[in-house]
The first five atom37 places (N, CA, C, CB, O) and aatype in JSON, in Angstrom:
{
  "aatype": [20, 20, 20, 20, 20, 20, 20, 20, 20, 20, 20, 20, 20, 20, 20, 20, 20, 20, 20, 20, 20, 20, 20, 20, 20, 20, 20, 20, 20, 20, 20, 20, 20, 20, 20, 20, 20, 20, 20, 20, 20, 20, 20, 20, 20, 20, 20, 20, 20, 20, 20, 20, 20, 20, 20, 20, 20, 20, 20, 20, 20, 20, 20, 20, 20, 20, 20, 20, 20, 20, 20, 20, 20, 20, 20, 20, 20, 20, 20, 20, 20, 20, 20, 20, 20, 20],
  "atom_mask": [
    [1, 1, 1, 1, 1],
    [1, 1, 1, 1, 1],
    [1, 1, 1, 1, 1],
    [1, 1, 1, 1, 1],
    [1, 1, 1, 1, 1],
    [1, 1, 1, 1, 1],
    [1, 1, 1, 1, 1],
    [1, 1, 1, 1, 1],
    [1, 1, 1, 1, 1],
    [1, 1, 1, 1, 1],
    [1, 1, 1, 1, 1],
    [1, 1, 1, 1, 1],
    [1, 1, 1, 1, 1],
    [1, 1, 1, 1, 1],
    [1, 1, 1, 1, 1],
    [1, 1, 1, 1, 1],
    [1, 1, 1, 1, 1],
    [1, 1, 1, 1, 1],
    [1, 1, 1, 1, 1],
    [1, 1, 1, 1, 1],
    [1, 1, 1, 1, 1],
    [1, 1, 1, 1, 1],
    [1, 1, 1, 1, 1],
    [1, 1, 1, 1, 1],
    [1, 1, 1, 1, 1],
    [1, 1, 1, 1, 1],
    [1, 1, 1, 1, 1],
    [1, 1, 1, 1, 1],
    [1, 1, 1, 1, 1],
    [1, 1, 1, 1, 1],
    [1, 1, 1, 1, 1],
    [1, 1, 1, 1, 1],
    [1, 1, 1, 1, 1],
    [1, 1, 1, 1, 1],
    [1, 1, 1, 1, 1],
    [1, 1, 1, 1, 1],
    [1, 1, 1, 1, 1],
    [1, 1, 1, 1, 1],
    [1, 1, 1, 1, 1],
    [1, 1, 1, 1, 1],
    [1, 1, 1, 1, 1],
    [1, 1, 1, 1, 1],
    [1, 1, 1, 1, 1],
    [1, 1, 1, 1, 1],
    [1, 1, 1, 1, 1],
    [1, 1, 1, 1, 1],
    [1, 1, 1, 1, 1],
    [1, 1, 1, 1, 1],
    [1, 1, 1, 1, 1],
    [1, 1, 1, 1, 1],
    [1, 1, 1, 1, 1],
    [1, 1, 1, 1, 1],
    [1, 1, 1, 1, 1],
    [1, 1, 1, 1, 1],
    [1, 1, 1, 1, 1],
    [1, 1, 1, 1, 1],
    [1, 1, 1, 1, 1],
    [1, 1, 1, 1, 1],
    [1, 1, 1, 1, 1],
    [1, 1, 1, 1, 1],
    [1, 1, 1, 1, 1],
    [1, 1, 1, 1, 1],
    [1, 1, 1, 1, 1],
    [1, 1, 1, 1, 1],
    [1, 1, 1, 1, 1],
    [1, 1, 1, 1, 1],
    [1, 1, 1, 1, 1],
    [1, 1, 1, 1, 1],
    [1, 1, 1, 1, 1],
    [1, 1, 1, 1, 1],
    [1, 1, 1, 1, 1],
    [1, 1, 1, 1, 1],
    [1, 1, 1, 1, 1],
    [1, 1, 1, 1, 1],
    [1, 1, 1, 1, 1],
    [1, 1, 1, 1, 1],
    [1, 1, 1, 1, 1],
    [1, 1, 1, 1, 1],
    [1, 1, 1, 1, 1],
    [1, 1, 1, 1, 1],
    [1, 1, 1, 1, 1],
    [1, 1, 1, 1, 1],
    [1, 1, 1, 1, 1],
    [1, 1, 1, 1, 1],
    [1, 1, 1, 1, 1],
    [1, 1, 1, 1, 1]
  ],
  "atom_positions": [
    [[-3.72, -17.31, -11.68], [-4.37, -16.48, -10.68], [-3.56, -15.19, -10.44], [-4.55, -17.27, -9.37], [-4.09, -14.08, -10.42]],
    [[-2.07, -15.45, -10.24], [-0.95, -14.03, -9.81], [-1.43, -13.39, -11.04], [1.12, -14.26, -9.72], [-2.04, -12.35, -10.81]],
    [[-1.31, -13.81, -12.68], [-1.42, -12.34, -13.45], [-2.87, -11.82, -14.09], [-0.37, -12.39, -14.75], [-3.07, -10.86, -14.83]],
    [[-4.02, -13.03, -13.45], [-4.79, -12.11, -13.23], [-5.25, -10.96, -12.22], [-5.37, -12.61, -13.39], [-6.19, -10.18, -12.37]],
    [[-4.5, -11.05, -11.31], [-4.54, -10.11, -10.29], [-3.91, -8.87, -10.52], [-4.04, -10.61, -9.22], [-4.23, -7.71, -10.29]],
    [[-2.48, -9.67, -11.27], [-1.74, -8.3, -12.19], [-2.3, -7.29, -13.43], [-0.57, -8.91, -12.93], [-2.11, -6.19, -13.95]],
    [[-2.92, -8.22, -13.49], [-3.84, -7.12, -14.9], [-4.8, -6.45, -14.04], [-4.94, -8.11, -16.41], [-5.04, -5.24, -14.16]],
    [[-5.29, -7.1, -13.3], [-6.28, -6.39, -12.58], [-5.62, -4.64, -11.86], [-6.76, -7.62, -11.29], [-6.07, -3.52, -12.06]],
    [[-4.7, -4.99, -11.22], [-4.17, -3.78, -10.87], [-3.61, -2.61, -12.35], [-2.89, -4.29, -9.83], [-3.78, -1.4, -12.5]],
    [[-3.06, -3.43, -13.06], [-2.77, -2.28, -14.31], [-3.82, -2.04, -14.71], [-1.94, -2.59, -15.55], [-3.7, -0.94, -15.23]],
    [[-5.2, -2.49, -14.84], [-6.68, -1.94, -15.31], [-6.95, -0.87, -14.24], [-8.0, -3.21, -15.32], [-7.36, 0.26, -14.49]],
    [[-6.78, -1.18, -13.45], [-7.01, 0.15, -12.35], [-6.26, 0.96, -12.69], [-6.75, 0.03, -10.86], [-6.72, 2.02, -13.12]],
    [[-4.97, 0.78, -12.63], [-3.99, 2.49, -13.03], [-4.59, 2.88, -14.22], [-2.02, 2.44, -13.44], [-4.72, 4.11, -14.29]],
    [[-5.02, 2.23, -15.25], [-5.12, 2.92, -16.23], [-6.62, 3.59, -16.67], [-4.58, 2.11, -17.11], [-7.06, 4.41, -17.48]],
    [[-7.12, 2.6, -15.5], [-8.34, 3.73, -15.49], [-8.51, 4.82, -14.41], [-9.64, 3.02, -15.4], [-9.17, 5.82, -14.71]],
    [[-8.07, 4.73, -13.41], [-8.07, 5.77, -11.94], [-6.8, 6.57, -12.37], [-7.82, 4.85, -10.1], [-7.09, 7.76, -12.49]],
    [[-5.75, 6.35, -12.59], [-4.49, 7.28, -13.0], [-3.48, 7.03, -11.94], [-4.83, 8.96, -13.07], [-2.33, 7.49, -11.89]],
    [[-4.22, 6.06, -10.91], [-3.29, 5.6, -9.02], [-3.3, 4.09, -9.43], [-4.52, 5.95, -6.9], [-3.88, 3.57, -10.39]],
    [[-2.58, 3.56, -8.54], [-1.61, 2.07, -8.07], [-2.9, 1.7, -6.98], [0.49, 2.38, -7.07], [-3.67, 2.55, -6.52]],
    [[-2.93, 0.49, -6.75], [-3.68, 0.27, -5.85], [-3.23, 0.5, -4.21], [-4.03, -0.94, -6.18], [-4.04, 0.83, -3.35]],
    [[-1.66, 0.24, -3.91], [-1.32, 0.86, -2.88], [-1.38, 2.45, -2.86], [-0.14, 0.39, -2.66], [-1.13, 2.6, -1.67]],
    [[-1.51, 3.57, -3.29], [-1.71, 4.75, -3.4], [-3.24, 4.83, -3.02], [-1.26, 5.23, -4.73], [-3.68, 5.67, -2.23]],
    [[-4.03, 3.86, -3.65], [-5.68, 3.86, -3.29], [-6.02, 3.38, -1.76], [-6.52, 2.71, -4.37], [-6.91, 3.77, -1.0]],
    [[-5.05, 2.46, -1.59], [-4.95, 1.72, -0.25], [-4.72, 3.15, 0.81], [-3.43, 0.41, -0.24], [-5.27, 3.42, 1.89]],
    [[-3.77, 3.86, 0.08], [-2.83, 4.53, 1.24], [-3.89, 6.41, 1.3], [-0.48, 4.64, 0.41], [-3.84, 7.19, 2.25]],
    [[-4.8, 6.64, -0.13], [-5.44, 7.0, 0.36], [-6.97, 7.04, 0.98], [-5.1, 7.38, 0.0], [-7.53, 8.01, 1.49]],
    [[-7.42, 5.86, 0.81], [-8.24, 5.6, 2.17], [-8.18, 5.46, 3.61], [-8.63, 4.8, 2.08], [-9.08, 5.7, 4.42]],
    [[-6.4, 4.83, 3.93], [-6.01, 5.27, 5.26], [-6.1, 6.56, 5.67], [-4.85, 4.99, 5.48], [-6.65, 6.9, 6.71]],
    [[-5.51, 7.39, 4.78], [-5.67, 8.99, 5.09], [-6.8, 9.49, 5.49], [-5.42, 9.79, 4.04], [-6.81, 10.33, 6.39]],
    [[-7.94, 9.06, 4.88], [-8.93, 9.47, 4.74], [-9.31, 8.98, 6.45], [-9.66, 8.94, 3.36], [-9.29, 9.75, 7.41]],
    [[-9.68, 7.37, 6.47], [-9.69, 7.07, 8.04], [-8.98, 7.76, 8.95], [-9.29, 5.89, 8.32], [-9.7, 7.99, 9.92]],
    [[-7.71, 8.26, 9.1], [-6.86, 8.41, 9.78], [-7.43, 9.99, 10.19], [-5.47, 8.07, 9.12], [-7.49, 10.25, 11.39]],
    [[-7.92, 11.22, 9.03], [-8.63, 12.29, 9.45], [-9.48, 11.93, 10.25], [-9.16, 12.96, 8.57], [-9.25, 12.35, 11.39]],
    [[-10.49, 11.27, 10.14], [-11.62, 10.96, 10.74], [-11.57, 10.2, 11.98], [-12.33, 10.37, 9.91], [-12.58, 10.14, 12.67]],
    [[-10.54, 9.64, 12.33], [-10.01, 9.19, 13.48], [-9.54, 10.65, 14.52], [-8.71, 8.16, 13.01], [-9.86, 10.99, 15.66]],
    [[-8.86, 11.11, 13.7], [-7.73, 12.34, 14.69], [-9.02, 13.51, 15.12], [-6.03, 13.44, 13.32], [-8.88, 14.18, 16.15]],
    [[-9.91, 13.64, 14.48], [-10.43, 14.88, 14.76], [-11.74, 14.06, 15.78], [-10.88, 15.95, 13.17], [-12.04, 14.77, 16.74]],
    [[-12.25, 13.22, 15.75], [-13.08, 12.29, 16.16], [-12.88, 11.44, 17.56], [-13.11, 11.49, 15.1], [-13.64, 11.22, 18.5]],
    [[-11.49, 11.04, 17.28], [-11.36, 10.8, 18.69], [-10.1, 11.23, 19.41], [-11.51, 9.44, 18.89], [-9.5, 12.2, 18.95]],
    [[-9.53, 10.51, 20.73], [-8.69, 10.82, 21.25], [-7.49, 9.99, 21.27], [-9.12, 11.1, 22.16], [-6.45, 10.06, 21.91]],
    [[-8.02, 9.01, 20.23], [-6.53, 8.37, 20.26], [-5.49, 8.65, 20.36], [-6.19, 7.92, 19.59], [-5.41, 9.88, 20.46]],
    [[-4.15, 7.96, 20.42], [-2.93, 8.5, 20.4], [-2.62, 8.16, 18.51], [-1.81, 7.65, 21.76], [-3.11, 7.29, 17.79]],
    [[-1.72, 9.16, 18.23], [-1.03, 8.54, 16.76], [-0.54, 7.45, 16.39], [-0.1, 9.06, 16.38], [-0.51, 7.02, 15.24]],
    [[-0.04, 6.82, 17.54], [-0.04, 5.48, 17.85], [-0.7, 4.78, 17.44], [-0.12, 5.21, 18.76], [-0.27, 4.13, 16.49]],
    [[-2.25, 4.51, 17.98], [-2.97, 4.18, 18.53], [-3.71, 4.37, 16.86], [-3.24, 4.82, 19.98], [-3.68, 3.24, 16.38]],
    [[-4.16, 5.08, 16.11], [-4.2, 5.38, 15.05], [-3.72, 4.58, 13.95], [-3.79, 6.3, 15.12], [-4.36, 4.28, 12.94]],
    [[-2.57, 4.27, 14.23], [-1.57, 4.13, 12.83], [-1.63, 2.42, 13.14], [0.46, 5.11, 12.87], [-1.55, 1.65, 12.18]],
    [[-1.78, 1.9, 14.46], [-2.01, 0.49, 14.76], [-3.58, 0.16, 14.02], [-1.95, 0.24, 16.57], [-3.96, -0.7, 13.22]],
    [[-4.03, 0.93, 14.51], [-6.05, 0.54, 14.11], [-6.12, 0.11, 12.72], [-7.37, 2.17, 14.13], [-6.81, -0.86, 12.42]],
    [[-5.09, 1.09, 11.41], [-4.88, 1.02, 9.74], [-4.29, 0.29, 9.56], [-4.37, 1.93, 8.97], [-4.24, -0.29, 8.48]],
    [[-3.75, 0.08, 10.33], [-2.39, -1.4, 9.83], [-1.33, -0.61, 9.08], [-3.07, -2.96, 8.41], [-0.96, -0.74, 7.91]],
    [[-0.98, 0.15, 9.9], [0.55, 1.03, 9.37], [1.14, -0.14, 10.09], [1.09, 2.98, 10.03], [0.58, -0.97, 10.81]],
    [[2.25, -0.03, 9.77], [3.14, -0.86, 10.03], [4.18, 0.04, 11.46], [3.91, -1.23, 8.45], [4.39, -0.39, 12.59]],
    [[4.46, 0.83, 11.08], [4.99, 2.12, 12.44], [4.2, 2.92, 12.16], [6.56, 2.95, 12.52], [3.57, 2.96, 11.11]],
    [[4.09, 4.08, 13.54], [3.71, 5.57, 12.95], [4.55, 6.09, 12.77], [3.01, 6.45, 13.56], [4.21, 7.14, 13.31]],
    [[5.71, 6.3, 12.34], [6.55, 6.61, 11.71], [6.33, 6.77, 10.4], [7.31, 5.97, 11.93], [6.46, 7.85, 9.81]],
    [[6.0, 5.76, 9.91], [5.57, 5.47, 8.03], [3.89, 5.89, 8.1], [5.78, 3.22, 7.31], [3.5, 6.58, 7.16]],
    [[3.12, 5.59, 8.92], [1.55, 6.68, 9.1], [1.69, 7.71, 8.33], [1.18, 7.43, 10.64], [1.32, 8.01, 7.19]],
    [[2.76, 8.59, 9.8], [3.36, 9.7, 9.37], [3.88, 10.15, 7.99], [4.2, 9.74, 10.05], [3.17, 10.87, 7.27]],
    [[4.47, 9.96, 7.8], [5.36, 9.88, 6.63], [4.0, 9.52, 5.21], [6.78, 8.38, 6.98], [4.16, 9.95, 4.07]],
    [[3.07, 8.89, 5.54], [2.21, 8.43, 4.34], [1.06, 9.42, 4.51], [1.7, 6.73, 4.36], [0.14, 9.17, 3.73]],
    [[0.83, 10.59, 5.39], [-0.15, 11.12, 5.78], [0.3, 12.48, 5.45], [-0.54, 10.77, 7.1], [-0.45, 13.3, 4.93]],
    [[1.8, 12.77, 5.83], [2.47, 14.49, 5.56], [2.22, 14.47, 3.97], [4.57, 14.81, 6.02], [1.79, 15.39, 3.28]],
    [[2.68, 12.91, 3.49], [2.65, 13.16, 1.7], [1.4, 13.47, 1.45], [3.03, 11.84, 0.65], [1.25, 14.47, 0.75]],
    [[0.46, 12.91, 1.81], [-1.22, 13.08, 1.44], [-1.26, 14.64, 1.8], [-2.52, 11.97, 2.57], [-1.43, 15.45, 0.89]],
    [[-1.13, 14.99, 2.88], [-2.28, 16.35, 3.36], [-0.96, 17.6, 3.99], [-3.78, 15.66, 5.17], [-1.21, 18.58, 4.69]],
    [[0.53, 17.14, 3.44], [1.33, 18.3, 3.8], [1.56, 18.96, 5.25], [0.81, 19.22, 3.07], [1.98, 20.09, 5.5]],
    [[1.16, 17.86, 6.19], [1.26, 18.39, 7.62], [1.06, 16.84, 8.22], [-0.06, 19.74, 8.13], [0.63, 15.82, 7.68]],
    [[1.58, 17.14, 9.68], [2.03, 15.92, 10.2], [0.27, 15.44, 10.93], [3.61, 16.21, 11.48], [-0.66, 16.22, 11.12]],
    [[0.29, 14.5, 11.11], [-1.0, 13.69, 11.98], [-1.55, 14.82, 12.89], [-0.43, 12.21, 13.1], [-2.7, 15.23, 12.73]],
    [[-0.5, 15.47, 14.08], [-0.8, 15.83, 15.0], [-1.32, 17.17, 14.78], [0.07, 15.62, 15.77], [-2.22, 17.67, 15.45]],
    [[-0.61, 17.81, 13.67], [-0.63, 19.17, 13.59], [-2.29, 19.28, 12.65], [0.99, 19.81, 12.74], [-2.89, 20.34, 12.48]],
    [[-2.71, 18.08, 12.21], [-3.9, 18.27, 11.63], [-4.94, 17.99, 12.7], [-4.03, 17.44, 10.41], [-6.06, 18.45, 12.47]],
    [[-4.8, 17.43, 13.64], [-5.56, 17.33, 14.37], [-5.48, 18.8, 15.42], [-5.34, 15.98, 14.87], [-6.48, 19.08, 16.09]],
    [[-4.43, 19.53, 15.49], [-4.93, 21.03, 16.48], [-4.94, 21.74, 15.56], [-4.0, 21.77, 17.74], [-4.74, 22.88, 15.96]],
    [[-5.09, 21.7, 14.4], [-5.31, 22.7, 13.81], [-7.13, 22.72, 13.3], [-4.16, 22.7, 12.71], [-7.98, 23.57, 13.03]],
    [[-7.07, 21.5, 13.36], [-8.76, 21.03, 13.2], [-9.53, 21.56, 14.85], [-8.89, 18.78, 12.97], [-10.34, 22.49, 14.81]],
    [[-9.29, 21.09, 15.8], [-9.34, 21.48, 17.08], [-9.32, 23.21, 17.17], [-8.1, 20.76, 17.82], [-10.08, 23.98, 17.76]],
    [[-8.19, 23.43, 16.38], [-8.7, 25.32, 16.95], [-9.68, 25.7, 15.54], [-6.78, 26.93, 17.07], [-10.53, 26.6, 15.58]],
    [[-9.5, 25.13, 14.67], [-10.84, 26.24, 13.98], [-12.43, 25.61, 13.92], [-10.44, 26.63, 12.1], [-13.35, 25.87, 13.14]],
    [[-12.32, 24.36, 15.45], [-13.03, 23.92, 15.35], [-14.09, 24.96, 16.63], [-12.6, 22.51, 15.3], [-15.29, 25.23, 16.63]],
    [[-13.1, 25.28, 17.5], [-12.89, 25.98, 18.89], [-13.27, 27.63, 18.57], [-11.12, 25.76, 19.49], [-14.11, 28.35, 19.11]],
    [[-12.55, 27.84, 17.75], [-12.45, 29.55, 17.63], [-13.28, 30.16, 16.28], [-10.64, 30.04, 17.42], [-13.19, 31.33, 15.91]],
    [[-14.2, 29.02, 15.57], [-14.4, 29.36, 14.57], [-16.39, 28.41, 14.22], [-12.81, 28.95, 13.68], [-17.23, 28.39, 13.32]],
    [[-16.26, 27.9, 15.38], [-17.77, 26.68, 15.23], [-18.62, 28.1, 15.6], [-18.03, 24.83, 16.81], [-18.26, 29.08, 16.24]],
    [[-20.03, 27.75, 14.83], [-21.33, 28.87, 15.0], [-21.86, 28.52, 16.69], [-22.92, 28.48, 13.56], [-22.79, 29.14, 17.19]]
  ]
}
C-alpha cells in the first residue's frame, strides 16, 4: 500500500513538474487569498482554518507563493479595491 502511494506521488511530479506537498501548499495559497480579501479574519484565524500548523509557517508558505506577506496582500487588495473599483 506505502509504495503504491509512493509511485503515486512520483507519477504526479512527473507529470505536473510539483510534489504533492507544493500542490497541497498551493491550494492553501490559493484559499488563504480568498479568505484575506473576503473576510475579516485574523491571520491567525486563517492559517488555523488550512491547517497551517503556525502562522508563522502560513506566512512563510504564502511570502514564497505570492512574494508579500498575508497582511500586506490583503491592504493592498483593499486599496486597489477602494481607490480603483468602477
Amino acid at each position: 500500500m506505502l509504495l503504491q502511494i509512493i509511485e503515486q506521488f512520483r507519477c504526479r511530479k512527473l507529470v505536473t513538474g510539483i510534489t504533492m506537498i507544493e500542490y497541497r501548499n498551493e491550494r492553501r495559497v490559493t484559499q488563504a487569498k480568498n479568505h484575506l480579501i473576503s473576510t475579516e479574519q485574523s491571520i491567525n484565524e486563517i492559517a488555523q482554518f488550512l491547517v497551517f500548523c503556525t502562522a508563522a509557517y502560513f506566512s512563510e508558505i504564502f511570502v514564497k507563493s505570492e512574494k508579500i506577506s498575508p497582511s500586506e496582500y490583503r491592504k493592498l487588495h483593499l486599496f486597489y479595491c477602494y481607490n480603483f473599483a468602477a
